[in-house]
C-alpha positions in Angstrom: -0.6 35.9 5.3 -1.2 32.1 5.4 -1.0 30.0 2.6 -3.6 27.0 1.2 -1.8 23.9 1.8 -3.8 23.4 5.2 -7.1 24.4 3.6 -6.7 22.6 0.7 -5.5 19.4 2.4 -8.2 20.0 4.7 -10.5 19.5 1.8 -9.1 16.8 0.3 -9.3 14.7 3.4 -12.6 15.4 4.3 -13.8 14.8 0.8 -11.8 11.3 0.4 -13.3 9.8 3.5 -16.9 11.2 3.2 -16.9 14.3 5.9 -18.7 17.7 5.7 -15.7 19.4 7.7 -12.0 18.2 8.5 -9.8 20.6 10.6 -6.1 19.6 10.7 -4.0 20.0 13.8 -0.5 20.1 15.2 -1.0 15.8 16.4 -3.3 13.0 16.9 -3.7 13.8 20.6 -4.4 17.2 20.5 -6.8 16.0 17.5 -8.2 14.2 20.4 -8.3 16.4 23.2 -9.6 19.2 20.7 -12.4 17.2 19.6 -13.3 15.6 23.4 -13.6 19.2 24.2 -16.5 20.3 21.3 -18.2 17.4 22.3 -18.5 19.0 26.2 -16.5 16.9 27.8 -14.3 18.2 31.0 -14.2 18.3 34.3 -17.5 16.2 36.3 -17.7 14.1 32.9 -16.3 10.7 32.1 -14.9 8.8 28.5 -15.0 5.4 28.1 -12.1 4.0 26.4 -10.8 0.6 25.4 -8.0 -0.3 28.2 -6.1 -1.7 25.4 -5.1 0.9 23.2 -1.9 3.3 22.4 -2.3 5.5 25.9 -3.2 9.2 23.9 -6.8 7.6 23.8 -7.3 8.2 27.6 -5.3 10.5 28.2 -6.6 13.3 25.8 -9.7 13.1 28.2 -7.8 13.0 31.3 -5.9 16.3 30.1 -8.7 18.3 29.7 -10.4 17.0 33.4 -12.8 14.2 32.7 -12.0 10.4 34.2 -11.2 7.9 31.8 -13.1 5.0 32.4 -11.0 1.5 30.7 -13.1 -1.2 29.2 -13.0 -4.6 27.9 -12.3 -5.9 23.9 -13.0 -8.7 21.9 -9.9 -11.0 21.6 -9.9 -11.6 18.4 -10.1 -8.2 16.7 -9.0 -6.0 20.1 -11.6 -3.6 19.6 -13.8 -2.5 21.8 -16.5 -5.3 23.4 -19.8 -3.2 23.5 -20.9 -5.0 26.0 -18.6 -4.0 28.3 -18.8 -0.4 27.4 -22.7 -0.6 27.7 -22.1 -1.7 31.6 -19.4 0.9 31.7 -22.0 3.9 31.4 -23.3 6.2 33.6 -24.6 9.6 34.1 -21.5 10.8 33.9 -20.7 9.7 30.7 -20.4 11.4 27.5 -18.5 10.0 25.1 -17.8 6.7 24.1 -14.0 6.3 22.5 -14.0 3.2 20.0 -10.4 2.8 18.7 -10.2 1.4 15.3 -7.2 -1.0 16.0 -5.0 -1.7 13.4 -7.0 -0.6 10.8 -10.0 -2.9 12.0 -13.3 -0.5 12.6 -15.1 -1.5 15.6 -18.6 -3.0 15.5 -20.2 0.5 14.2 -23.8 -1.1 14.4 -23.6 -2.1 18.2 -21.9 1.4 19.0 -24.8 3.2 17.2 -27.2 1.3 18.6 -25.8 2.0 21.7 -25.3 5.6 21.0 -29.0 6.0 20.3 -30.6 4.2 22.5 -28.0 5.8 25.7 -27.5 9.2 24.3 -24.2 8.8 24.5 -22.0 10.3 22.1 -19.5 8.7 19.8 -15.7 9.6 19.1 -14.0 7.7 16.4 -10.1 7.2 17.1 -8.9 6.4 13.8 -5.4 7.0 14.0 -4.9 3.6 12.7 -7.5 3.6 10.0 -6.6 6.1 7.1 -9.1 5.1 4.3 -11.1 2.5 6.0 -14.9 1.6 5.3 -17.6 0.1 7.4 -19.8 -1.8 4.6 -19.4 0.6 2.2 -18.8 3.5 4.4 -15.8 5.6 4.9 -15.1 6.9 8.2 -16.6 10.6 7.6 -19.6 8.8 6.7 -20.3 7.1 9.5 -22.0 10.0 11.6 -19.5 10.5 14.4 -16.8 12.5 14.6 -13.2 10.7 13.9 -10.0 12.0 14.7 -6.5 10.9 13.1 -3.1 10.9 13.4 -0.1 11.4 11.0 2.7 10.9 13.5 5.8 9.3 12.3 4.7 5.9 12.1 1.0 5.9 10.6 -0.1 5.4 7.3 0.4 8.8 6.1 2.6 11.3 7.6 4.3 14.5 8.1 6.3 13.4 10.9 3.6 15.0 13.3 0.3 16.0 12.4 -3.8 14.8 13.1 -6.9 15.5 11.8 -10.4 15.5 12.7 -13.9 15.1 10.5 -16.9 16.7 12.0 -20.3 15.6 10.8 -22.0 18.9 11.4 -20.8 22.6 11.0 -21.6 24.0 14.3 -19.3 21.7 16.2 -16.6 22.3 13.4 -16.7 26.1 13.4 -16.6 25.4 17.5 -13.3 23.5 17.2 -11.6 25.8 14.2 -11.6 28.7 17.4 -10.5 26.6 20.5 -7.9 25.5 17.7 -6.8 28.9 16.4 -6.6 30.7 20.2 -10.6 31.0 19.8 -9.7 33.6 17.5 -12.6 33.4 14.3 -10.9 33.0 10.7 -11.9 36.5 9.5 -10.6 38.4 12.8 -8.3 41.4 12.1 -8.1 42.7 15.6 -7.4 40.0 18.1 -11.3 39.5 19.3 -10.8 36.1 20.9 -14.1 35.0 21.4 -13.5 31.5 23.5 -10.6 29.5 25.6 -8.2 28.1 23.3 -5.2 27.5 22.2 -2.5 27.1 19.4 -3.0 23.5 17.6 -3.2 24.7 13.9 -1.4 22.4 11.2 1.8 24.4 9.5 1.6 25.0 5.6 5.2 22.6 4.9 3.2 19.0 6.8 -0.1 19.8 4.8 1.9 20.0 1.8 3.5 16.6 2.7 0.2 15.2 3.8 -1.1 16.3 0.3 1.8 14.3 -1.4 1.1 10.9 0.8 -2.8 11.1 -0.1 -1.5 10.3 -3.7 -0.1 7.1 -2.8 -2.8 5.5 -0.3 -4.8 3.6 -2.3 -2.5 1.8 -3.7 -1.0 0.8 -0.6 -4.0 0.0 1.3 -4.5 -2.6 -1.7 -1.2 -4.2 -1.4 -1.2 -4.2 1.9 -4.8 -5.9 1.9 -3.5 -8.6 -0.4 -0.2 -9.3 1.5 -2.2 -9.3 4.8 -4.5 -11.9 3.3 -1.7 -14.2 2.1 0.2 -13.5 5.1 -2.3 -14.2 8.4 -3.0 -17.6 6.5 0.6 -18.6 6.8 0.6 -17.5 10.7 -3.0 -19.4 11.2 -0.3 -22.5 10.2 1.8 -21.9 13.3 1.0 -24.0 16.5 0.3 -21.3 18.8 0.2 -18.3 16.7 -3.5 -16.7 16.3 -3.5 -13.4 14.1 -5.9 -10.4 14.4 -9.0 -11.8 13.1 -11.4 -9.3 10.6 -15.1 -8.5 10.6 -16.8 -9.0 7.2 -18.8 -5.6 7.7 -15.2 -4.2 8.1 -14.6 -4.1 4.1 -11.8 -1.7 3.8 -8.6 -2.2 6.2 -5.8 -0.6 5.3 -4.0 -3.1 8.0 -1.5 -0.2 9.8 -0.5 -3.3 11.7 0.1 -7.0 11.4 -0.8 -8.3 14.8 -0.8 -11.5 16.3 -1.3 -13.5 19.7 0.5 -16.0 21.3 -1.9 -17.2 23.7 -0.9 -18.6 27.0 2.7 -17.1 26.7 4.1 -14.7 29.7 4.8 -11.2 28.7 8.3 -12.1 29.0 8.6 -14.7 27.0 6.8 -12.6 24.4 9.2 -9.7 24.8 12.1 -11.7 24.3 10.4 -13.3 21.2 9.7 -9.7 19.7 14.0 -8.8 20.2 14.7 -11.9 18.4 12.5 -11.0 15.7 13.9 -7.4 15.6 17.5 -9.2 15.8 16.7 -11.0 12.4 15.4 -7.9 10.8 11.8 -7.7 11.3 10.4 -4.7 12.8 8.6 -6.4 15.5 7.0 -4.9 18.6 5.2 -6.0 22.0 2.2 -5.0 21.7 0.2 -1.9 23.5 0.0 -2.6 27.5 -2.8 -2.1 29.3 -3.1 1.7 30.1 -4.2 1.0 33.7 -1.2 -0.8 33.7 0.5 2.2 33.6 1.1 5.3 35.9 0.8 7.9 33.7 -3.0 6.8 34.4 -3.5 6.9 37.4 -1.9 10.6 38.3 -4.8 12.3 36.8 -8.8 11.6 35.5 -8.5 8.0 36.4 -11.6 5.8 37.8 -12.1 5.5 42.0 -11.2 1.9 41.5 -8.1 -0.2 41.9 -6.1 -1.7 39.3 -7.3 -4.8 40.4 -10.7 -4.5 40.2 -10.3 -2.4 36.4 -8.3 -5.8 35.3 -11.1 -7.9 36.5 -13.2 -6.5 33.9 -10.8 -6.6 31.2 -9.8 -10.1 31.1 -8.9 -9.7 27.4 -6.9 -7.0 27.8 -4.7 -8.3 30.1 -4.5 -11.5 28.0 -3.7 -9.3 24.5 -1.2 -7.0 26.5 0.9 -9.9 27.5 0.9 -12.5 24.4 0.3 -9.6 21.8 2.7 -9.3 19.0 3.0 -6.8 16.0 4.9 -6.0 12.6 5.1 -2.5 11.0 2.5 -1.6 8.2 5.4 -1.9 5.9 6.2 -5.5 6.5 2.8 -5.8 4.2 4.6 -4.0 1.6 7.0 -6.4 1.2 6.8 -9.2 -1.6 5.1 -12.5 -1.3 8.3 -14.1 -1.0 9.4 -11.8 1.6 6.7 -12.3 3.9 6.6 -16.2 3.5 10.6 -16.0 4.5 9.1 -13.8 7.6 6.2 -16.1 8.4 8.8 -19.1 8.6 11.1 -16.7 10.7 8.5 -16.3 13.1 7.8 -19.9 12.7 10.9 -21.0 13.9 11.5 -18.6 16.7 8.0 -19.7 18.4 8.7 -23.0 18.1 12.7 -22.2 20.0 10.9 -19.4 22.4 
């Protein structure tokens, strides 16, 4: 016999950011891959996906057959341009992947306009964005389906572990058997009704999940505060631009502090971020461009050359290069602390 953790965990996260169903799962990219899959994508269909973005996001559709089709961002908040994904449709097409970067949620409106008016569906990948809110609107509320993660680094974790919230039952109960070895909940002699496979959350991570959800809002408050205090003082640094925010974006729990250095060489950038790490800051280059890399291109990838996919993503390319980012719990630090870290950074731009 099982035990409740999962279930009630399950509940708990549905119900705190606004879902009718969450199923938890063994990691954010099966969470991904599990959810592509209720929504009929595989093989002869394609997922557009922000080209800048932690490399699960594509390949969770190029895993289960469908072509991953990389798209521009804005380059102030490195989510997804809409534009850009609007030209990026065809009849192929059948999801549309916004990744909520940092904790930022994309531009929700555009993307449900352009849901509705392409019939295109919408994916969520909110791995970054644990109890955020589109004016006024948690992420389960928002009418798409979200998926999470609660790997080692995110905001909550069990050292592995995702989620995902369905807005409508059948697509849930769809998911709960391709999860579960398309065995049904109540089955007490192995009637496997669909294709699946093992991706069920253990009992000892829900449990731990259960524990972190305790301590989220208050962190997602400091954080919020700190970030506040904290992009001001990088604004001050010649050279330095930091994430910017979108005022319909009114809950970020910030799972990173990014900034850009525009103009600088990937290099130069990467030997900026070990200098940082060398004075104790947990620094890292940013995300690079995943048709920059060949995991991409083995499987599911676009009939186009790198070339021509960077041509279209001139922001990407820039953020990839001059992109720089601090751990979520740099923002738990004190004021103090992160003003000693904004003139670290200071200083080391200004000598790099």
């Amino acid at each position: 016999m099982g035990g409740t953790e999962v279930e009630s965990f399950e509940r708990e996260f549905a119900g705190y950011h606004g879902a009718q169903h969450a199923l938890a799962v063994t990691n954010g990219t099966h969470a991904l891959e599990l959810a592509l899959q209720a929504m009929g994508v595989g093989p002869g269909t394609e997922v557009i996906v922000p080209g800048f973005t932690f490399i699960s996001s594509s390949q969770a559709a190029q895993r289960i057959g469908a072509v991953a089709v990389p798209v521009d961002v804005d380059p102030d908040t490195y989510c997804v341009d809409v534009a850009a994904a609007a030209a990026a449709i065809t009849s192929r097409t059948r999801v549309i992947m916004p990744v909520h970067m940092a904790g930022l949620i994309a531009d929700m409106d555009g993307l449900d306009k352009l849901a509705a008016d392409s019939g295109v569906q919408l994916l969520q990948d909110a791995a970054h964005a644990h109890g955020a809110q589109w004016q006024g609107k948690r992420v389960g509320e928002l009418g798409s389906v979200a998926v999470f993660s609660f790997q080692n680094g995110k905001l909550m974790t069990a050292g592995e572990g995702g989620a995902v919230l369905f807005p409508d039952e059948e697509m849930y109960e769809q998911a709960f058997l391709r999860h579960s070895c398309g065995r049904p909940r109540t089955d007490r002699r192995y009637h496997h009704q669909i294709a699946g496979t093992n991706m069920r959350m253990n009992e000892f991570s829900a449990a731990v999940l259960r524990a972190q959800m305790t301590r989220l809002d208050a962190q997602i408050e400091v954080r919020g505060q700190r970030w506040q205090a904290f992009s001001d003082l990088l604004a001050q640094i010649p050279g330095v631009r930091p994430q910017s925010g979108d005022p319909r974006a009114d809950r970020n729990p910030h799972y990173m502090a990014m900034f850009r250095l525009p103009g600088w060489s990937e290099e130069r950038r990467n030997l900026l971020v070990d200098r940082l790490v060398e004075a104790g800051i947990p620094a890292f280059a940013a995300f690079r461009a995943i048709y920059r890399t060949a995991a991409f291109w083995e499987t599911g990838a676009p009939a186009e050359s790198v070339d021509a996919v960077a041509e279209r993503c001139p922001n990407v390319e820039a953020i990839s290069q001059d992109c720089v980012w601090l751990h979520h719990r740099t923002l738990l630090a004190s004021e103090q602390d992160l003003a000693d870290t904004a003139a670290i950074v200071a200083e080391l731009v200004a000598t790099g």
